[in-house]
Structures are given as structure tokens and as C-alpha cells.
C-alpha positions in Angstrom: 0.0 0.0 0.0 1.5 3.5 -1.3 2.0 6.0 1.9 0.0 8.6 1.7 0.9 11.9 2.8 -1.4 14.7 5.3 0.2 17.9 3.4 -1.9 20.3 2.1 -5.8 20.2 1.5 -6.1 16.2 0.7 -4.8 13.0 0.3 -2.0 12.3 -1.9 0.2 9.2 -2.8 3.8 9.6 -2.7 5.1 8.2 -5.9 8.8 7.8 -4.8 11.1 4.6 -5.9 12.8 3.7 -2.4 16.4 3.3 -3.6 18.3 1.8 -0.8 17.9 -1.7 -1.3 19.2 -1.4 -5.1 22.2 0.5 -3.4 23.0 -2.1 -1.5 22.4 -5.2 -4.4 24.8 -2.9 -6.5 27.6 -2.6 -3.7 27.9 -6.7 -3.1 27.8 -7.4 -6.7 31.1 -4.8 -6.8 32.4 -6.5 -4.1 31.9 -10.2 -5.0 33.3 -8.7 -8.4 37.0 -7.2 -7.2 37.3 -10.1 -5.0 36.8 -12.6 -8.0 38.4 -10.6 -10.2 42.2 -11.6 -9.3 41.7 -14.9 -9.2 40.7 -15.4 -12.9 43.7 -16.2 -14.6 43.7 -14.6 -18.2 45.1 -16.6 -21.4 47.3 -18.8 -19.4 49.3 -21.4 -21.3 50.9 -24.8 -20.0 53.8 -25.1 -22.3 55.8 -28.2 -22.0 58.7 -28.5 -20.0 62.2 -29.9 -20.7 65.3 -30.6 -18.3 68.2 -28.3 -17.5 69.1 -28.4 -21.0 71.3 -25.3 -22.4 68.8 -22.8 -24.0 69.8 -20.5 -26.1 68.6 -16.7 -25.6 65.6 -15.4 -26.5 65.8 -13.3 -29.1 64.7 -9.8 -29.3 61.2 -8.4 -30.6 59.5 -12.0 -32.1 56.4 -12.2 -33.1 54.1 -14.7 -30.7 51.9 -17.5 -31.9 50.0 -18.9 -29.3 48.0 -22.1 -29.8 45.6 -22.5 -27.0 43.7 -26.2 -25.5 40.9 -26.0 -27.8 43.2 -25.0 -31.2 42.3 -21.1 -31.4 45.3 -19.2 -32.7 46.5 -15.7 -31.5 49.4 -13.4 -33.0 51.6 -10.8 -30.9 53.8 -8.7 -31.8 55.1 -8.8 -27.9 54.1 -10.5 -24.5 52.3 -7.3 -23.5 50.8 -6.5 -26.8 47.1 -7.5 -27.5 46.4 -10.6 -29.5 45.0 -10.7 -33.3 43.4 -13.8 -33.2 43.7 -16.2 -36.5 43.1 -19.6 -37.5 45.6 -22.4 -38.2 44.7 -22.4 -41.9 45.4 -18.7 -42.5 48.2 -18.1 -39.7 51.0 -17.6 -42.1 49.1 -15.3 -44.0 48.5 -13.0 -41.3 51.7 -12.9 -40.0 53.5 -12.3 -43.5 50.5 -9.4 -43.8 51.1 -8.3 -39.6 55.3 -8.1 -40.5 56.4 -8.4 -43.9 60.1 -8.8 -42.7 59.6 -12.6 -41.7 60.5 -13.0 -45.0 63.8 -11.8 -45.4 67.0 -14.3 -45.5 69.1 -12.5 -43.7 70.0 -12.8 -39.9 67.8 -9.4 -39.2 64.8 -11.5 -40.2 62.0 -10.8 -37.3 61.8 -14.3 -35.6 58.5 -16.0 -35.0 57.6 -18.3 -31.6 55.3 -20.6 -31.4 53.8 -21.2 -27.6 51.8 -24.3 -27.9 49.7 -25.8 -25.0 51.3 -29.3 -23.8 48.0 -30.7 -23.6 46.8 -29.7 -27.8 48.0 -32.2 -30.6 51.2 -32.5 -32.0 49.6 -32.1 -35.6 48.5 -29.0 -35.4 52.0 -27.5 -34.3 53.3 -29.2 -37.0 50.4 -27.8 -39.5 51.4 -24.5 -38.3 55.2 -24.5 -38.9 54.5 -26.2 -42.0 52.8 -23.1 -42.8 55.0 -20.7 -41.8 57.9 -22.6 -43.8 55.7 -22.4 -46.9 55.2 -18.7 -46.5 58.7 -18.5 -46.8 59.4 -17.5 -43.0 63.2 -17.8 -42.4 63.6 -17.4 -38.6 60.8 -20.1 -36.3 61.1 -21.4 -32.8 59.0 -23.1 -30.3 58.4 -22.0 -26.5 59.8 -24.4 -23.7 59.9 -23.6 -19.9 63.0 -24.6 -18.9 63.7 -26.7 -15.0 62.6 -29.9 -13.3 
């Protein structure tokens, strides 16, 4: 029942939307938010891991191919850069198109890595650097984490 009000000559409703409980829905769905928020980890991937093997060192300014679990392909130009995503069909395409100086023969050729989950198939890897060999890219390496 709408409270009614004594002012005046009358009775009148007070037609007023009670905002308190909406304020306090809104302020535990923000905090349920920022305390769920750092626990999501974004784009993680498990690559595979070798022994204490010497590794060379990584070389400066590759471009990133990163094969996720369920096969989706995304390009970087760094580790902080965004992702272009791209399929395993066309991923030599866009990275010729994304850096045209994969190309080159010589030893300033921009080096692609390829970070593959451990847990994807071994085919598509090899579909990929198949690829990138038939798009004439000179400089290609895969992603280990190194340790026990």
C-alpha cells in the first residue's frame, strides 16, 4: 500500500522509488566482483617442459603465436601487446600481412615463436610450422619452460 501523505488540502500518494535496497544489491555485486576478479587467470598457457638443458637466448622483438587447448590461434607482436586472433589455416598469411620482414633471408629476419599448450595435438603445431615454412618465414622457434 503507497503511503499517503497529510500535506496540504487532501490525500496524496507519494510516488517515490525507495532506492536503498538497489544500493545495497549494486555494492555486493562490486564486491563479490574485485574479489573474483584476481583470481581469474587470463590466457594462461601450460607449455611443455624440458630438463636443464642449455637454451639459447631469446631473441629480441619475435612475433608470438599462441596455440591455445581447444586450437584457437592468436598473433603478438610482444608479451604485452594484444592478441590478433587467426586460424591455423590462415596463420602464415597474417603474419606475413602483420610483419612483412619474416621473409627476409638475412640474420635481421624478425623471428617468429610458437607457444603451444602441452595438452593440444602434436599435428596442429606441425600444421602451423609447415605453414610458416611455406610462407617463406626464415627465422621459427617453439616456446619451452625450462627446469625440473
Amino acid at each position: 500500500m503507497p503511503a499517503i501523505s497529510q500535506r496540504g488540502r487532501g490525500r496524496r500518494t507519494i510516488s517515490e522509488i525507495n532506492m536503498v535496497p538497489f544500493i545495497d544489491v549494486m555494492l555486493v555485486l562490486l564486491i563479490i566482483f574485485m574479489v573474483t576478479a584476481p583470481l581469474i587467470t587470463p590466457s594462461m598457457i601450460a607449455v611443455p617442459k624440458v630438463g636443464n638443458a642449455k637454451v639459447p637466448s631469446q631473441p629480441k622483438n619475435p612475433l608470438l603465436i599462441q596455440i591455445r587447448k581447444d586450437e584457437t590461434v592468436e598473433i603478438k607482436r610482444s608479451a604485452k601487446a594484444g592478441a590478433v586472433p587467426s586460424k591455423v589455416s590462415s596463420v602464415a598469411a597474417d603474419i606475413v600481412k602483420m610483419e612483412p620482414a619474416v621473409k627476409s633471408a638475412d640474420a635481421d629476419a624478425v623471428p617468429v615463436v610458437i607457444s603451444a599448450d602441452k595438452s593440444i595435438n602434436y599435428e596442429t603445431v606441425v600444421k602451423v610450422m609447415s605453414a610458416l615454412q611455406e610462407a617463406g618465414v626464415s627465422r621459427v622457434g617453439l616456446s619451452v619452460q625450462t627446469g625440473k
